[in-house]
C-alpha positions in Angstrom: 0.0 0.0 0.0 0.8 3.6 -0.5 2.1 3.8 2.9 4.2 1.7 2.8 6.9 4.0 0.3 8.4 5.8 2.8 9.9 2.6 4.5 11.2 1.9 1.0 12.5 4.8 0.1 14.3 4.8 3.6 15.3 1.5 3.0 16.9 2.4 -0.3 18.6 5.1 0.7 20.3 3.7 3.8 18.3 6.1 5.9 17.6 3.4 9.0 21.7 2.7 8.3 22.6 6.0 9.3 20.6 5.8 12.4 22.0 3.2 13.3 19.9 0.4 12.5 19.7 -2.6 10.2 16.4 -3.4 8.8 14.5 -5.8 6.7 11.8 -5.2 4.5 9.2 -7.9 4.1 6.5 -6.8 1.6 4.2 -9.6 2.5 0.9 -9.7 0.5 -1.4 -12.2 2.1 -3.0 -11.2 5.3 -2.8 -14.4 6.5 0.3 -15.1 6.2 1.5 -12.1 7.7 -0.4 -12.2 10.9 0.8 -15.6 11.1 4.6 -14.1 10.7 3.2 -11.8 13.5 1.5 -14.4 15.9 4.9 -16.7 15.5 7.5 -13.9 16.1 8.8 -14.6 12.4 9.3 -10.7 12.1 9.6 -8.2 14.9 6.5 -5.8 13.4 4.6 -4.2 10.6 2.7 -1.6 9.4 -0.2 -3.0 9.9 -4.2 -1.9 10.4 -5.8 -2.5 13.7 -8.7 -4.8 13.1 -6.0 -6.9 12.3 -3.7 -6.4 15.1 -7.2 -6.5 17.5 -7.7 -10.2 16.3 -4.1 -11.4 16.9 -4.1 -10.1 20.5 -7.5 -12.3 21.0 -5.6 -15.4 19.9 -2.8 -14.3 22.7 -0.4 -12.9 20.5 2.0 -10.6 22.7 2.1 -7.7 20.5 2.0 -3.8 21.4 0.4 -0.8 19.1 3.3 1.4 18.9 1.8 4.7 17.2 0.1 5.6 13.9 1.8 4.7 10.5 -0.1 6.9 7.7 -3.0 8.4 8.0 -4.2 11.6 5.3 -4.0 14.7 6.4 -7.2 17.4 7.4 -6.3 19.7 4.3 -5.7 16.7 1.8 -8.9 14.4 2.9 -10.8 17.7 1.9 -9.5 18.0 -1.3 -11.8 16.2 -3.9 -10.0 14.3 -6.2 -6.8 14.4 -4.6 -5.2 11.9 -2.7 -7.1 8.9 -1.1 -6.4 5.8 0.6 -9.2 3.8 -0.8 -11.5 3.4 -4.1 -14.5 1.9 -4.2 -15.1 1.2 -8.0 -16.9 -0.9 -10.6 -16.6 -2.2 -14.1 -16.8 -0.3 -17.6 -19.7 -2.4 -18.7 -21.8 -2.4 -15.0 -23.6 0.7 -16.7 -23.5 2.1 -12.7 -21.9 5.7 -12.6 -22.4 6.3 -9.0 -22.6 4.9 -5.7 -26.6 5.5 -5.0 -26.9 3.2 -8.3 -24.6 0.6 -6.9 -26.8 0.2 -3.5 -29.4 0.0 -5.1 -28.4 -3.2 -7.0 -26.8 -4.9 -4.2 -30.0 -4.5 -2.3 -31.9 -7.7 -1.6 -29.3 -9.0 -4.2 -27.5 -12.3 -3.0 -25.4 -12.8 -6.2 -24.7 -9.4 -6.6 -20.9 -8.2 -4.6 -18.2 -6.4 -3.6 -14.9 -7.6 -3.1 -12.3 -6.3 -0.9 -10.3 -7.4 2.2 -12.3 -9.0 5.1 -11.8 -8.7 8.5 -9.6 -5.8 8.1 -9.7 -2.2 8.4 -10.9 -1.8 5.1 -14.1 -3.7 5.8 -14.6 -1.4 8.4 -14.5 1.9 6.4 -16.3 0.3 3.8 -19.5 -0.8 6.1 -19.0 2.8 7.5 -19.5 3.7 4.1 -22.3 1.6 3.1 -24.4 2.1 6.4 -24.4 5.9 6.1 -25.9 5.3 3.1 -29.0 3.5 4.5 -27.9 -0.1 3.1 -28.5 -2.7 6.6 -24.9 -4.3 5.5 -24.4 -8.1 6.2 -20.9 -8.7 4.5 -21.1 -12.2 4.3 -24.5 -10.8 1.5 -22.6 -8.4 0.2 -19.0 -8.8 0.2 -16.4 -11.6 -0.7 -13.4 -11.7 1.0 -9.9 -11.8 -1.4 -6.8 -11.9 -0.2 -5.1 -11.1 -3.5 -5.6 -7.5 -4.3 -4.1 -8.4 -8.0 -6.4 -10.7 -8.4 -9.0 -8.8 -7.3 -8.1 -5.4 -9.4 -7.7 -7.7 -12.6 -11.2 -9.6 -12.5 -13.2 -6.4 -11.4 -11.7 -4.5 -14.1 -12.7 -6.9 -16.8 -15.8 -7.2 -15.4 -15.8 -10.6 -13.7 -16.9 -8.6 -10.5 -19.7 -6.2 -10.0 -17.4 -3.6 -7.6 -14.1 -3.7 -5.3 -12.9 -1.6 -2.7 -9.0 -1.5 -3.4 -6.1 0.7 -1.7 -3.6 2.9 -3.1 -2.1 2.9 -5.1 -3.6 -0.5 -6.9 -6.7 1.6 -7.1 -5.2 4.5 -8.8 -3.2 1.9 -11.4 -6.1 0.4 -12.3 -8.1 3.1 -13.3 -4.6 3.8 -14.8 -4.7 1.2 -16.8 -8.3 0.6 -17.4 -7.9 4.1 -19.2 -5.5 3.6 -21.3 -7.6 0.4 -23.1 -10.4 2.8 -23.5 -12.7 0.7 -21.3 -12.0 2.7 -17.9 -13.4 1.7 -14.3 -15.7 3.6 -12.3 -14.5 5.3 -9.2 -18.0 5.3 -7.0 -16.4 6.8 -3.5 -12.8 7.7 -2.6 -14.4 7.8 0.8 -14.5 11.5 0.7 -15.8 13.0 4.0 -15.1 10.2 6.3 -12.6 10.6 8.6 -10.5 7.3 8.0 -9.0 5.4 10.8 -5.1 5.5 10.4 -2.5 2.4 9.5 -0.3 1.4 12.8 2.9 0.4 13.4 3.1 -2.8 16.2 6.1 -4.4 17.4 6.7 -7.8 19.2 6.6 -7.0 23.0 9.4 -8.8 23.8 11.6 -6.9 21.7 10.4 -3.4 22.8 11.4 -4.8 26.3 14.7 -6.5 25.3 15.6 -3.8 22.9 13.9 -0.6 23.3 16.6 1.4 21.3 16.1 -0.6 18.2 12.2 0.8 18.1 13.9 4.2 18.9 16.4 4.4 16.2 13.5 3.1 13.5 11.4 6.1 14.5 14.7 8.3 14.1 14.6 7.1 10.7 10.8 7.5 10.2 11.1 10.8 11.3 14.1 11.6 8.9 12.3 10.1 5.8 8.7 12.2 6.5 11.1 15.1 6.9 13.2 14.6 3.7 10.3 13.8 1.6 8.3 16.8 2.9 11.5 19.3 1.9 12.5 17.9 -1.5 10.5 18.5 -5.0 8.6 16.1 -5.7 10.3 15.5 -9.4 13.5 14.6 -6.9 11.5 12.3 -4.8 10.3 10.2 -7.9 13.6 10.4 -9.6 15.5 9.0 -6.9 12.6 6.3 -5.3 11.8 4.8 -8.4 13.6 2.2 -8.1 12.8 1.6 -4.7 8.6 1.8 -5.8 9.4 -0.2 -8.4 10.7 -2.5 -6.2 8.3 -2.7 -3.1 4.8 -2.0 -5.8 6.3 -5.0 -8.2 8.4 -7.0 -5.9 10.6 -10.2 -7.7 9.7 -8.3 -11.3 12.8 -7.2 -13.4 12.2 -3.3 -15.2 11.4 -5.6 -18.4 8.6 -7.6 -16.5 6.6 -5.3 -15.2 3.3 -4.6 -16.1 2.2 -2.3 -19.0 2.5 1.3 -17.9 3.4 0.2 -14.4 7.1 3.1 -14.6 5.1 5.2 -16.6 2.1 5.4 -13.9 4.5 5.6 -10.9 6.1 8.5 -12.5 2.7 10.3 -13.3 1.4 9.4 -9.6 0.1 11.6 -6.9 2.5 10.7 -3.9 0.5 12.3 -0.7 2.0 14.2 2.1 3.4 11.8 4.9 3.2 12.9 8.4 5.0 11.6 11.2 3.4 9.3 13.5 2.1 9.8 16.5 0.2 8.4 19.7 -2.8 6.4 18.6 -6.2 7.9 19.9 -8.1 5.7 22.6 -11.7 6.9 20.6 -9.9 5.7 17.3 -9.0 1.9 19.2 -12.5 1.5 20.1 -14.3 2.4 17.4 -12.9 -0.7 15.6 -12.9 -2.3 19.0 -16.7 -2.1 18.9 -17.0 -2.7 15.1 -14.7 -6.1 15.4 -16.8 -7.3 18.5 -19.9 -6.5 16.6 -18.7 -8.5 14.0 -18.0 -11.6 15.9 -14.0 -10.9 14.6 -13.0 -10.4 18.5 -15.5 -12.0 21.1 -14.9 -9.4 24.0 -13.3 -5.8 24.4 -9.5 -5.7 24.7 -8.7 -2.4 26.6 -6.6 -0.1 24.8 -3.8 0.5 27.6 -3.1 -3.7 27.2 -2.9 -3.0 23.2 -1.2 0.4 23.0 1.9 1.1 24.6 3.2 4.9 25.5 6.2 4.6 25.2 7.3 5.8 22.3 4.2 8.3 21.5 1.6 9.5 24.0 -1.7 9.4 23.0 -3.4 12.6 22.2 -5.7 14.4 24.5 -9.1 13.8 24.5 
């Protein structure tokens, strides 16, 4: 996800080095695989999102919620059109141009779906989405679950599926794409107006008890990338993390394997403003708290000061 760059363009540029620090990147694309990578200890964290985290720590996983990872700012989430975490989109050849339409078909439809990430932060937004929109959602009626966002950007876009709800920047390259063959998809919401919950950073416990300074000197670098990609022109930033996007968007692909357009569409991409994290909000936590509980995801409440440690960011004031 879109988030993810400036860990890769930090990476690339020996940023964490000169803090100090040795890291290594895992870009792993099944969510199952890596909250099992999580649960076992096989890597000491992730950028994550916190319905996911939540459901680990019910299984006993000893994990701690660090801070926030990426979340948009106020000034660009009221920007129409500009940049956006999520898309919720359908086919060419659906003949639906906007999300009222779209409702209306998946009402009292059981056939009729959207794909997207289950049991994830995604689903979360997206039944936000849906519900303020009057539809009663039931996702196991009106969404099914993918775990391969490829996958799921391919079939939607040729029409296999009614609608998806992809992240960035998948959703921007296929409307990319899409374009180009003259058949384009149809953004329906870039969940405009809704104040998303932000992505998290979570570390293994026992290493921010064993090794406190380790999580330090990866925020000094976190802290160095937002910086140097906040001060440096943007035609800079591009030239000199291409390769690492290329890299962490197309991982195991040589430049003459990727897809068609994929250099061409990372140059011409919007790359959003990253803040720096901070402390994670307790009224964020339990909004998916209750959401995941609701959901039977997570059978009981897990209080935020056993999820969320403060020791690296203090949560804000209420």
């Amino acid at each position: 996800m879109i988030e993810s760059f400036p860990i890769a363009f930090a990476q690339d540029q020996g940023i964490f080095e000169a803090h100090g620090l040795r890291v290594e990147l895992l870009g792993i694309a099944s969510r199952r695989d890596r909250n099992l990578a999580l649960f076992t200890g096989s890597v000491d964290g992730a950028l994550t999102d916190l319905a996911s985290v939540l459901q680990l720590l019910a299984v006993g996983a000893d994990l701690k919620i660090t801070s926030t990872a990426y979340e948009l700012t106020a000034s660009a989430a009221a920007e129409g059109g500009g940049p956006h975490r999520y898309t919720l989109l359908t086919h060419y050849f659906s003949g639906i141009r906007d999300l009222d339409t779209l409702l209306q078909r998946l009402d009292g439809s059981r056939t009729r779906r959207i794909g997207l990430l289950r049991e994830t932060d995604i689903e979360y937004e997206t039944d936000r989405l849906l519900t303020s929109r009057g539809l009663a959602v039931d996702g196991d009626v009106h969404y099914t679950d993918f775990e391969d966002l490829v996958l799921l950007a391919t079939l939607v876009g040729q029409g296999s599926l009614l609608a998806a709800v992809l992240p960035e920047p998948i959703g921007s390259y296929l409307e990319y794409i899409t374009e180009a063959e003259g058949t384009p998809v149809v953004p329906l919401s870039e969940f405009e107006g809704q104040e998303l919950v932000p992505s998290i950073y979570a570390f293994q416990a026992s290493l921010l008890e064993e090794s406190p300074q380790r999580v330090e000197r990866f925020y000094a670098g976190v802290q160095a990338v937002v910086d140097r990609l906040k001060s440096t022109p943007r035609e800079e930033v591009i030239e000199i993390g291409l390769e690492a996007a290329l890299s962490f968007f197309f991982p195991g692909l040589t430049r003459e394997e990727l897809p068609p357009g994929a250099e061409d569409f990372l140059r011409d991409y919007l790359i959003p403003e990253f803040p720096p994290p901070r402390g994670l909000a307790p009224e964020e936590y339990r909004s998916v708290v209750n959401w995941a509980v609701q959901k039977g995801y997570i059978s009981e409440e897990i209080p935020f000061d056993l999820a969320y440690t403060d020791r690296y960011y203090e949560p804000p004031k209420a």
